[in-house]
C-alpha positions as CSV (number, residue, x, y, z in Angstrom):
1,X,0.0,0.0,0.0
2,X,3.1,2.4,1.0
3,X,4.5,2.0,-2.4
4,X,1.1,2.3,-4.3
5,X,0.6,5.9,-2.6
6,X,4.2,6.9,-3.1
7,X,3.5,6.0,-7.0
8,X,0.5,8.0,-6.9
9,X,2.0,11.0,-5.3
10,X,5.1,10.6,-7.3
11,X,3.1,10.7,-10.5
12,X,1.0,13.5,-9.0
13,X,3.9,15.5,-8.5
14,X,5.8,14.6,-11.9
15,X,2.2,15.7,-13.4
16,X,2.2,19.1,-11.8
17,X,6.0,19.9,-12.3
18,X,5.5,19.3,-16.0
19,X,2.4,21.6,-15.6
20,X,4.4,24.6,-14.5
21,X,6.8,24.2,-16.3
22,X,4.9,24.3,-19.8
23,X,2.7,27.1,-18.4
24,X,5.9,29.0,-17.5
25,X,8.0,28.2,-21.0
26,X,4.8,29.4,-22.8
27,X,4.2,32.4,-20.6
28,X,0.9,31.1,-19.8
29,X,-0.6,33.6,-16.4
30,X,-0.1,32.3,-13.4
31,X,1.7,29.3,-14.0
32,X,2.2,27.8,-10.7
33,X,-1.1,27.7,-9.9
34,X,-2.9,27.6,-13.6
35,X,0.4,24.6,-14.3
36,X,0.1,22.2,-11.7
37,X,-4.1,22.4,-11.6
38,X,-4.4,21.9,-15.6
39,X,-1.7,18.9,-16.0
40,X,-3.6,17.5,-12.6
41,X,-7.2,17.7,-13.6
42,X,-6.1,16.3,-17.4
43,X,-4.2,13.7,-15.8
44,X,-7.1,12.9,-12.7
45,X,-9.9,12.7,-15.6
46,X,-8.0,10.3,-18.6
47,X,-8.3,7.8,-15.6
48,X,-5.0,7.9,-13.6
49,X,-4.0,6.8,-10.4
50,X,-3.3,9.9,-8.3
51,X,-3.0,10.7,-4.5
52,X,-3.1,14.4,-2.7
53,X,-0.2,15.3,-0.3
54,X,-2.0,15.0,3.2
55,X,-0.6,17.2,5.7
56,X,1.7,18.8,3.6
57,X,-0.9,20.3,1.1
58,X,-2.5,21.4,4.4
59,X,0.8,22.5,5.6
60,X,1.5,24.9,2.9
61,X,-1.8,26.5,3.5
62,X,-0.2,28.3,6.6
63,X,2.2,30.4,4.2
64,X,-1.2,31.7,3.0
65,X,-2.8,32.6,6.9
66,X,0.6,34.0,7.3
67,X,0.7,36.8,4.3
68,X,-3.0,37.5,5.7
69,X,-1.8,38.1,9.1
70,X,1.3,40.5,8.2
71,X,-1.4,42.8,6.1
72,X,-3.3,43.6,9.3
73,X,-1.8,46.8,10.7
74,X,-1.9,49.6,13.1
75,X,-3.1,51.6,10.4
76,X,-6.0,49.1,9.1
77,X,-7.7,49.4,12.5
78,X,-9.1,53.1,10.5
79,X,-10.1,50.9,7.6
80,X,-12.4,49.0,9.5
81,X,-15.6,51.5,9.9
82,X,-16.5,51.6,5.9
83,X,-15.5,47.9,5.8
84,X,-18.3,47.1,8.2
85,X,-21.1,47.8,5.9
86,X,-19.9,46.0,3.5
87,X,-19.2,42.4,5.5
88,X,-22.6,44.0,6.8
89,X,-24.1,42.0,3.6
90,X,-22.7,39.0,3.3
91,X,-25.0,37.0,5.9
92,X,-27.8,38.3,3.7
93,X,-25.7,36.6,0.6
94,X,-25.2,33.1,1.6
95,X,-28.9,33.2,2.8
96,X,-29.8,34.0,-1.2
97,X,-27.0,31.7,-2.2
98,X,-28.7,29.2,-0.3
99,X,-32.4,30.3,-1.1
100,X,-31.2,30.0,-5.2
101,X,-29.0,26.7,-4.6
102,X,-31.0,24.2,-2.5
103,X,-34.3,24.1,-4.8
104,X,-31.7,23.5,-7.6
105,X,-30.5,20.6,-6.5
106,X,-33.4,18.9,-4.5
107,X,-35.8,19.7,-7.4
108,X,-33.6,20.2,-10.9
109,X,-31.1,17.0,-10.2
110,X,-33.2,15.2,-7.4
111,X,-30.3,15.0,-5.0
112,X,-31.6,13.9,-1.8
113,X,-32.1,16.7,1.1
114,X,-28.5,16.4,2.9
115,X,-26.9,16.6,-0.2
116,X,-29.2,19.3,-1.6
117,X,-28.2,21.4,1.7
118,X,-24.6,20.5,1.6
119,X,-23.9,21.7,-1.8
120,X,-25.5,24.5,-1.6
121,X,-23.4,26.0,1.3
122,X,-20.5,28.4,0.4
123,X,-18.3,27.0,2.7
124,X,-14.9,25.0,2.8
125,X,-15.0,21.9,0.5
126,X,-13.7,19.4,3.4
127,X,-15.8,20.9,5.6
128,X,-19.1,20.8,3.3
129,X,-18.4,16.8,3.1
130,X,-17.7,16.0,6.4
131,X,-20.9,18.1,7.6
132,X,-23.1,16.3,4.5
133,X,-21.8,12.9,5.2
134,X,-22.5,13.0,8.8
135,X,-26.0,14.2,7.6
136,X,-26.4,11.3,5.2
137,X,-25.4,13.2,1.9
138,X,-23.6,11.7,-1.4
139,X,-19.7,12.7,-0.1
140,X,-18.2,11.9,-3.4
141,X,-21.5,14.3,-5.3
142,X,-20.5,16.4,-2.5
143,X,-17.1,16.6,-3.3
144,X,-16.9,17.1,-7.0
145,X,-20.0,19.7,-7.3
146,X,-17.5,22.3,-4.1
147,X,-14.0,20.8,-6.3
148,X,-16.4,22.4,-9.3
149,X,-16.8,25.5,-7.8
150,X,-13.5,26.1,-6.8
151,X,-12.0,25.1,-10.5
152,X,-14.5,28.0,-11.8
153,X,-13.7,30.4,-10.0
154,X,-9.9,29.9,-9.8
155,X,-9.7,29.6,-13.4
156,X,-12.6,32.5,-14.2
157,X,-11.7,35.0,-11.9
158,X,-8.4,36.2,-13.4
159,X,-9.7,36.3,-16.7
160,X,-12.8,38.6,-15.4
161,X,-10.2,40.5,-13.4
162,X,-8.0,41.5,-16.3
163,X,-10.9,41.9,-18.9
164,X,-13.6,43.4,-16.7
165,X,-11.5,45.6,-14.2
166,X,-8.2,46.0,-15.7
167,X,-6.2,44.5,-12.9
168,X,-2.6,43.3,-13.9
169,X,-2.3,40.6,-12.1
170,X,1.2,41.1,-11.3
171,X,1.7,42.5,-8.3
172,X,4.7,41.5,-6.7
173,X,3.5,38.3,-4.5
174,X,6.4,39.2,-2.1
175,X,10.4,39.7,-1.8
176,X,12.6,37.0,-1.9
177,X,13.7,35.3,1.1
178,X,17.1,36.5,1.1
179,X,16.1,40.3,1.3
180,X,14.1,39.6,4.0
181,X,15.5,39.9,7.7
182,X,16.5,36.7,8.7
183,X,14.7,37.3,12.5
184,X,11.4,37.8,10.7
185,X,11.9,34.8,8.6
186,X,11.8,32.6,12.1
187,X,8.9,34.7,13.5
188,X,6.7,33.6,10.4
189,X,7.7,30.1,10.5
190,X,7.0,30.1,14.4
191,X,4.0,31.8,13.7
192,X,2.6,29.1,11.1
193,X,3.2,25.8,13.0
194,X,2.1,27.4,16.1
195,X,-0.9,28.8,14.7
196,X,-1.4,25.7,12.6
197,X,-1.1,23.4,15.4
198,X,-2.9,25.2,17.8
199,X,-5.7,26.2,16.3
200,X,-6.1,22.6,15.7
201,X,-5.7,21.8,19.0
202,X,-8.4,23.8,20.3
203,X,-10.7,23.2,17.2
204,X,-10.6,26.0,15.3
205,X,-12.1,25.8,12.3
206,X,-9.8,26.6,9.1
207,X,-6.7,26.4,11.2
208,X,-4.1,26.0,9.2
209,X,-5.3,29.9,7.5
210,X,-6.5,31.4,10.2
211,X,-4.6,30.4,13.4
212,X,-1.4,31.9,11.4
213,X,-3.3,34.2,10.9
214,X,-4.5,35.4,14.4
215,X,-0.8,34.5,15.5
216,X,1.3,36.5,12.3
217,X,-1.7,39.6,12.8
218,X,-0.7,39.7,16.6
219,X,3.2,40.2,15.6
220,X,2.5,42.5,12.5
221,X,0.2,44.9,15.3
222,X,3.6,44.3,17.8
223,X,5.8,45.6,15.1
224,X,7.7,42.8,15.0
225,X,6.5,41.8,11.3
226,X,6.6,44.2,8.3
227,X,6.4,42.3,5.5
228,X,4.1,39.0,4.0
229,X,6.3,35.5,3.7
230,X,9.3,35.7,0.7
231,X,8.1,34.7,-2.7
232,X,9.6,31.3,-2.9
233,X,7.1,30.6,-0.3
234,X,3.8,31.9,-1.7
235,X,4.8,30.7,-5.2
236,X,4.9,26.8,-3.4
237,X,1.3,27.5,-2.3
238,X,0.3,28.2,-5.4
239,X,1.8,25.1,-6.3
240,X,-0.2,22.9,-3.8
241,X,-3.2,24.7,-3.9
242,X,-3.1,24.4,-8.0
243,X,-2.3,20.5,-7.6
244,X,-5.0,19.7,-5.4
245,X,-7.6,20.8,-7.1
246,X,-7.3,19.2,-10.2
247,X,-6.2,16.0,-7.6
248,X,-9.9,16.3,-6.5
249,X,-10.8,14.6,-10.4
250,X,-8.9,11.4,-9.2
251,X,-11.2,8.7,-10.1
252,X,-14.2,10.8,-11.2
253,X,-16.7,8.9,-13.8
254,X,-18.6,9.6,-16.7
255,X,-21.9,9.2,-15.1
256,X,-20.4,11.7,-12.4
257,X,-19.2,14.0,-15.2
258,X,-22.6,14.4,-16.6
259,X,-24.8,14.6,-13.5
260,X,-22.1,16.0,-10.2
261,X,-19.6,18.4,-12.2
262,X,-22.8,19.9,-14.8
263,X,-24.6,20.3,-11.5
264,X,-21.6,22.0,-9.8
265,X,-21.2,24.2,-13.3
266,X,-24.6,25.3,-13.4
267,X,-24.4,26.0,-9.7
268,X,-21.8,28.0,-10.5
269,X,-23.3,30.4,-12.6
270,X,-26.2,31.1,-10.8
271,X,-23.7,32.1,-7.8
272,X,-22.3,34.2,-9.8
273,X,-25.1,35.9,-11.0
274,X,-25.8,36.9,-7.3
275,X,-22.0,37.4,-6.6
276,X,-22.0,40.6,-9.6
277,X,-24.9,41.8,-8.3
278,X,-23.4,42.2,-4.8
279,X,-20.1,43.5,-6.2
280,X,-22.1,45.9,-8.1
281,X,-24.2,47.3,-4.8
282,X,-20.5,47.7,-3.1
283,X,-19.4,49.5,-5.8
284,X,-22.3,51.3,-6.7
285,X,-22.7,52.3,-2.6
286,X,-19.0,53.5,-2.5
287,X,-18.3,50.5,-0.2
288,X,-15.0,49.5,-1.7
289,X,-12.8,49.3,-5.0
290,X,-14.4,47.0,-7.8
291,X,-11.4,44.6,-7.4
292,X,-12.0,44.2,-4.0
293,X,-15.5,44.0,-4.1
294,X,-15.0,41.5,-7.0
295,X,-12.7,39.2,-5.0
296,X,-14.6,39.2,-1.8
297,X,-17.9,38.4,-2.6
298,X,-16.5,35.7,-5.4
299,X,-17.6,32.0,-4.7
300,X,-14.2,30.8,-4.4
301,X,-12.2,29.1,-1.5
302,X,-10.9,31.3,1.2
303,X,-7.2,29.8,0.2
304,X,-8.0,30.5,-3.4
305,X,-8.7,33.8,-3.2
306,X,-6.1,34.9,-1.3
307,X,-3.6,34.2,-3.6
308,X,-5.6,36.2,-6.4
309,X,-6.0,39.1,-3.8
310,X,-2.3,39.0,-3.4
311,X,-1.5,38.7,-7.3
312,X,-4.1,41.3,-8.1
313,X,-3.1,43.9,-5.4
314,X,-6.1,43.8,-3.6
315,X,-6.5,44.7,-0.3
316,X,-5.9,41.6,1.9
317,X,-7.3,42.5,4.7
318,X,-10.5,43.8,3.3
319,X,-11.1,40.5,0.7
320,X,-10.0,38.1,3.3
321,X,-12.7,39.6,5.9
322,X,-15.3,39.0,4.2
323,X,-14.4,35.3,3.4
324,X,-13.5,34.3,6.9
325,X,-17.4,35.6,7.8
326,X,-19.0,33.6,5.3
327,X,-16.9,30.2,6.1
328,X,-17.7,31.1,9.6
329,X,-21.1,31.5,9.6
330,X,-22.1,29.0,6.9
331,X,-19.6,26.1,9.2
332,X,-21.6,27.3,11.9
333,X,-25.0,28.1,10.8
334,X,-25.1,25.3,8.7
335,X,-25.8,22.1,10.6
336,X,-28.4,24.2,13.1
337,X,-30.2,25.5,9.7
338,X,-30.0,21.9,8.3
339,X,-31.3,20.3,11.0
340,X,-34.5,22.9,11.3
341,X,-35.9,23.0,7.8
342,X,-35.4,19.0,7.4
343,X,-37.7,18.5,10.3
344,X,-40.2,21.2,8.3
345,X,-39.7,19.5,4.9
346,X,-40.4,16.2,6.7
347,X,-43.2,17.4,8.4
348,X,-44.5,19.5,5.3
349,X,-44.5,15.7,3.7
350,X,-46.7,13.8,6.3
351,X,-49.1,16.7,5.8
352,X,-48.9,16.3,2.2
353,X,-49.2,12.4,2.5
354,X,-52.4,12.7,5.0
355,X,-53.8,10.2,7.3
356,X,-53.4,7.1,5.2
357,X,-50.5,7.9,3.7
């Protein structure tokens, strides 16, 4: 079995090195993320074994919650009155999101009610499967309809970004590691395995992003930060990030093509429809740049849209903000809202079936 996964991984990891590097030779954008998630995802769908990188894909997620962390500063604390009205509305999109995506699924594709729920939610993927699983759902319709959303988006959002607002997308991710001081080199990687580990520890939801985070934001208000994690680092993020999304494909069918993936395409739209119209109320309201407003109301992963925050010069802080409410209230509000409105749909049924039925 060892040797089976190391095949896996090692072809996995051959398949996303050749990705970057034709992405890079061919000056294709973004190539390690765009590299390693197309030669992945072509190599997951023609059948191949392939096999994610556990803890170290998780691992390399910290770099991430660390370049958050080191954008919140004294001087955001001013920033935060406008933002507020703006995070103001995203509880009232994930209710719409969830309004527009359950009937799709319970009533267009006939998924069953967990499921229906579950795939709905705007949340993380592993934590949209583990909830719907628990709850009785179809993990692996689960699995490919979030993987879905998160392909979109990742591969969408630059292109709308360049074409629709102009952004450049090459901001400088971060300086290399040897003009950075060597002191606050440690402090991040202290700052990631600690945060990492002990957010864990004490349950934290998204903790290998966001207990970094907390931990990197507490140094950066210290002064003892200045500057996000060196490029080499964020550039192997990318890396990971790219290669397990197109991993999430391992295995997939063509039965699961035409019913989970279209379902998770045509999900996608429709969230998007609601995500520009948000965008377009922050901008229209003054709320925020269209960039920003762009990047944190898209139906991407929180990890995902980092990186395109940092690649787009966005504001961080303000992008990341608005993601870390709507994981939070969607992992948390979730289950509770599940759990009420399947004991009203089942009750709506009985009624509906009567006495005898």
């Amino acid at each position: 079995m060892l040797r089976s996964r190391l095949a896996r991984r090692s072809l996995t990891l051959a398949s996303a090195v050749i990705g970057t590097l034709v992405f890079w030779l061919l000056s294709l954008p973004l190539p390690f993320l765009f590299g390693p998630m197309t030669a992945c995802l072509l190599v997951a769908l023609s059948g191949a074994p392939m096999a994610g990188f556990g803890q170290l894909s998780v691992g390399m997620r910290t770099i991430l919650g660390v370049a958050i962390g080191s954008s919140f500063t004294p001087e955001m604390v001013h920033r935060i009155p406008p933002m507020a009205a703006s995070v103001a509305l995203v509880p009232l999109y994930i209710a719409m999101i969830g309004l527009v995506g359950v009937p799709f699924f319970r009533k267009v594709y006939k998924f069953d009610w967990a499921t229906s729920w579950y795939a709905a939610m705007p949340g993380g993927l592993q934590d949209m499967v583990v909830f719907g699983q628990e709850a009785g759902g179809d993990v692996r319709a689960l699995s490919l309809i979030h993987a879905t959303r998160v392909l979109v988006v990742i591969t969408l959002a630059p292109l709308i970004l360049q074409q629709g607002f102009g952004a450049t997308m090459d901001n400088p991710i971060g300086a290399p590691a040897t003009e950075l001081p060597p002191h606050e080199l440690v402090l991040m990687v202290l700052a990631a395995l600690i945060g990492w580990k002990g957010g864990e520890r004490i349950g934290l939801f998204g903790a290998s992003i966001l207990g970094p985070m907390i931990m990197t934001a507490a140094l950066s208000f210290a002064g003892l930060i200045h500057s996000r994690p060196p490029a080499e680092a964020i550039l192997a993020a990318q890396f990971f990030i790219g290669m397990g999304i197109g991993v999430g494909y391992t295995g997939v069918t063509w039965y699961e093509l035409r019913r989970h993936v279209v379902a998770g395409l045509v999900f996608v739209v429709l969230v998007a429809m609601l995500a520009a119209a948000f965008t377009e109320v922050v901008v229209y309201l003054d709320l925020a740049p269209p960039v920003d407003a762009f990047l944190a109301f898209a139906p991407g992963g929180q990890a995902e849209m980092t990186v395109l925050a940092i690649i787009a010069g966005a504001d961080l802080g303000y992008v990341v903000m608005h993601h870390i409410l709507r994981v939070l209230l969607v992992i948390t509000g979730a289950p509770v809202a599940a759990r009420l409105l399947r004991v009203k749909d089942r009750r709506a049924q009985e009624a509906d079936a009567g006495p005898g039925g």
